[in-house]
N, C-alpha and C positions, 0 to 999 in steps of 0.2 A: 335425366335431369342434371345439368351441372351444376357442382357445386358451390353455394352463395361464397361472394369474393372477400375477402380476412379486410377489417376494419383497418383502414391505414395507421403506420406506427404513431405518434404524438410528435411532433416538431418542436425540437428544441426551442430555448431561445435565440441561438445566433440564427436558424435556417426559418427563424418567424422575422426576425430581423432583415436579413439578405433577401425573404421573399418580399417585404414589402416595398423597398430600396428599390427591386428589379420592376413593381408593380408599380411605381410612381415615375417610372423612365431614365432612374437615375444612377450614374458610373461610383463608383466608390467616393474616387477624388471630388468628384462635382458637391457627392453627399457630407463630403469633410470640409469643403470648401465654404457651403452655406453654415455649416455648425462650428465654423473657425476653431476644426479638432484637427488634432495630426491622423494622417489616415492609418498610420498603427492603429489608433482608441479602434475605429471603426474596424478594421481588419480583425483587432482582438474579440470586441463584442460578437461580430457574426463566426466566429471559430471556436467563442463558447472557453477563450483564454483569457478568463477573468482578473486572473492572478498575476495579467501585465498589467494591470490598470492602477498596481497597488492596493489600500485599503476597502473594505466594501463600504465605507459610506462614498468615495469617488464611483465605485461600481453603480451604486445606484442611481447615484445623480446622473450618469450616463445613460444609465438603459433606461432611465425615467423621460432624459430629454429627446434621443433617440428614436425610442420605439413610440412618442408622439409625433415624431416629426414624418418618419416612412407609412404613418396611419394605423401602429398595432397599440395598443391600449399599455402605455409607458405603468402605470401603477396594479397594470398585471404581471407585468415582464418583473417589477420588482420582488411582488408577493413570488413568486418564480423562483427566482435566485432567494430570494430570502430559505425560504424552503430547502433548496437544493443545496445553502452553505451551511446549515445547521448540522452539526457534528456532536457524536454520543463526548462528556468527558471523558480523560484518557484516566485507568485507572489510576489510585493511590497510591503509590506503591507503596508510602508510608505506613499504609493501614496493617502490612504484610506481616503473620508474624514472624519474628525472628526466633532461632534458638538461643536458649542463655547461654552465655558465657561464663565458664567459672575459673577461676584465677587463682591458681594453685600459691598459699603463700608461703611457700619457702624458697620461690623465685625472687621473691623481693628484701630477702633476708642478705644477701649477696652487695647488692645495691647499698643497701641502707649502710652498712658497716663502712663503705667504702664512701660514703659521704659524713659519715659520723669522723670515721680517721683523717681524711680531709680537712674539716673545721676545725677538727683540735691543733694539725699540725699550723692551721693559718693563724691561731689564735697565738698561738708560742711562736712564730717568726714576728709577729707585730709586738707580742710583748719585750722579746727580746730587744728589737730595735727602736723601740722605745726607750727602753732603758738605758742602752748605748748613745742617745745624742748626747752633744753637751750641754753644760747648763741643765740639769737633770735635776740638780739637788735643789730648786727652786718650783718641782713641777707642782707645788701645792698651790701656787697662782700668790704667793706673799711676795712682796717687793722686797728685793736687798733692805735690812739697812743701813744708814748712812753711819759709818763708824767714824768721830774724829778722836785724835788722840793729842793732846795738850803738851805741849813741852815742859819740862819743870824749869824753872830759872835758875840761873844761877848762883852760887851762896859767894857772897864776898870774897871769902879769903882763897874762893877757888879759883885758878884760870879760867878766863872766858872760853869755850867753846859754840863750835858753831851746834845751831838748834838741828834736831833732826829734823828730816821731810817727811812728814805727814800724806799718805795717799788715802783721798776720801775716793770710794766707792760711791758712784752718783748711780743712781736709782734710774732702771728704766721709764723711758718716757711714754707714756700709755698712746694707742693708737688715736690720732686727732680724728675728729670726724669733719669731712669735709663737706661744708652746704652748698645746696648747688645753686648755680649763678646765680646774680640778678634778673627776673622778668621771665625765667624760668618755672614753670607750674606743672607738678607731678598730677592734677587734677585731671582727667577725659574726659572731654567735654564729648557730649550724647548728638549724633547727628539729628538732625530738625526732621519731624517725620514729613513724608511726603504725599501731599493732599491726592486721593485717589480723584481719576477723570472719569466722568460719567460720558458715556454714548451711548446715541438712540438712535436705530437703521430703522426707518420708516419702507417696507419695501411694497410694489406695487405689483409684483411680479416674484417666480419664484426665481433664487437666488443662491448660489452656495456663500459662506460666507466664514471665516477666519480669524483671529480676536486673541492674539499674545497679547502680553503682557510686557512690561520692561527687563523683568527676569526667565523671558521663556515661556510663561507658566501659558500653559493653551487655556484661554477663558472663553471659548466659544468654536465650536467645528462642528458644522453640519448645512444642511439644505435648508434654510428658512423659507414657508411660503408664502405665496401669494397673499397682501392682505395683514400681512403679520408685523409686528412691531416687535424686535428686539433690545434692551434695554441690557446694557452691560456694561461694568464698574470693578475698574481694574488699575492698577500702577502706574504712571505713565514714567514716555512715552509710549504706547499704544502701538501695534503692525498689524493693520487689517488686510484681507485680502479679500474679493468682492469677485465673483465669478460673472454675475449682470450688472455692471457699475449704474448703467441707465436706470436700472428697476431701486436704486436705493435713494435715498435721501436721508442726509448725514448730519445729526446736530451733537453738540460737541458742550458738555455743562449749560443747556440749553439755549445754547447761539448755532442756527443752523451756519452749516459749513458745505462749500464747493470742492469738489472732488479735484483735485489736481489736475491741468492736463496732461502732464508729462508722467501722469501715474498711468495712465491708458494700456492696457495689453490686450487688442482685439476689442472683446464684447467685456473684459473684465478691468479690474484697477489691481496695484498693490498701494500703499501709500501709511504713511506713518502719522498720528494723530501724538503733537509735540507735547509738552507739561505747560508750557501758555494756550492751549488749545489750537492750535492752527492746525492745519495739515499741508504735509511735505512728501515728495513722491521717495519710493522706499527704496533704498537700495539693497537689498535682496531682491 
């Protein structure tokens, strides 16, 4: 009696992918062509080289649209990879313990004296040359004062002589403060804050979809589906990026808005939502 034949091994996801491609009659390029993907995506997907594709929320949107399109069940292929990317964490190392360290203190007896004799020698070169400016004998902060000395006059029966000169010491003159210009105002005036913009992707289809903000900040990344209404209030101006531009519909502080034409990339948009509301095709 021969032996019953070993259960075949379980097929990846790229060789569940590539077998349906080959079962729908279809070349690689033909399959990149209808999914307006570069045929890397697809050459990566069936080779199980997920980690060209970048992030896995990219990875999933891929093998989700994918493995619908060659007829394998796209939200199995995700539960899939979902599974196969989960990873133990790496340990703590912090948690590790360490040995103590004990610090012998008459290593720091060395040091200390030689920062001690330092200060003292800095503190007697300042005072000395302190001492040494001129005009020293005034460092109590009192003003000169003004000394005048009077001539005595002369007595009758004496010869006239000439009067001595008298040198008045004039007083330093204290530092003026200077006010500054006219129409000049040391006040900072506070910039006007800026009214957040509201948007609302009505989508009818599923969609990947994109959502900075005026400083970067990511206010939205992921696949929205089918059916779903997104509602998101952010900085403006706004940089959306739409991966199905057809499947969205765009209102802007609740005045619907048309998608640019010159935002167009294939099946998807980029385009920039202004701080008057309008929308302009993005340059990124």
């Amino acid at each position: 009696m021969a032996p019953a034949a070993a259960p075949p091994a379980p097929r990846s996801i790229g060789e569940r992918l590539r077998a349906g491609r080959e079962k729908s009659g279809l070349s690689l390029p033909a399959a990149a062509e209808k999914l307006h993907l570069d045929p890397k995506v697809i050459e990566a997907l069936e080779a199980d080289r997920f980690a060209e594709l970048g992030a896995s929320v990219y990875v999933r949107g891929h093998l989700r649209r994918y493995g619908d399109f060659v007829g394998e069940a796209g939200a199995e292929l995700v539960n899939l990879y979902t599974a196969r990317d989960a990873r133990p964490p790496p340990p703590d190392l912090t948690q590790v313990p360490q040995p103590e360290r004990h610090t012998d203190p008459r290593r720091l007896v060395t040091p200390l004296v030689g920062l001690g004799c330092a200060a003292v020698l800095a503190g007697a070169i300042w005072w000395v040359t302190a001492n040494m400016q001129p005009g020293n004998s005034n460092a109590t902060g009192s003003a000169p004062s003004t000394e005048v000395v009077a001539a005595q006059a002369p007595s009758p029966a004496a010869p006239a002589t000439p009067a001595p000169v008298v040198q008045v010491a004039s007083a330093p003159a204290s530092a003026a403060v200077t006010p500054p210009p006219a129409g000049v105002t040391t006040e900072r005036r506070e910039e006007a804050p800026v009214r957040p913009t509201q948007l609302r992707l009505e989508l009818t289809s599923e969609s990947w979809v994109e959502v900075y903000d005026s400083r970067g900040e990511r206010l939205y990344y992921d696949v929205a589906s089918a059916g779903s209404v997104q509602s998101i209030e952010g900085r403006p101006p706004l940089r959306v990026v739409l991966g199905n531009a057809a499947a969205v519909a765009v209102q802007v502080n609740g005045e619907s808005r048309e998608i640019p034409s010159g935002a167009a990339e294939g099946e998807g948009a980029r385009f920039v939502v202004n701080r008057s509301g309008t929308l302009s095709r993005s340059r990124q």
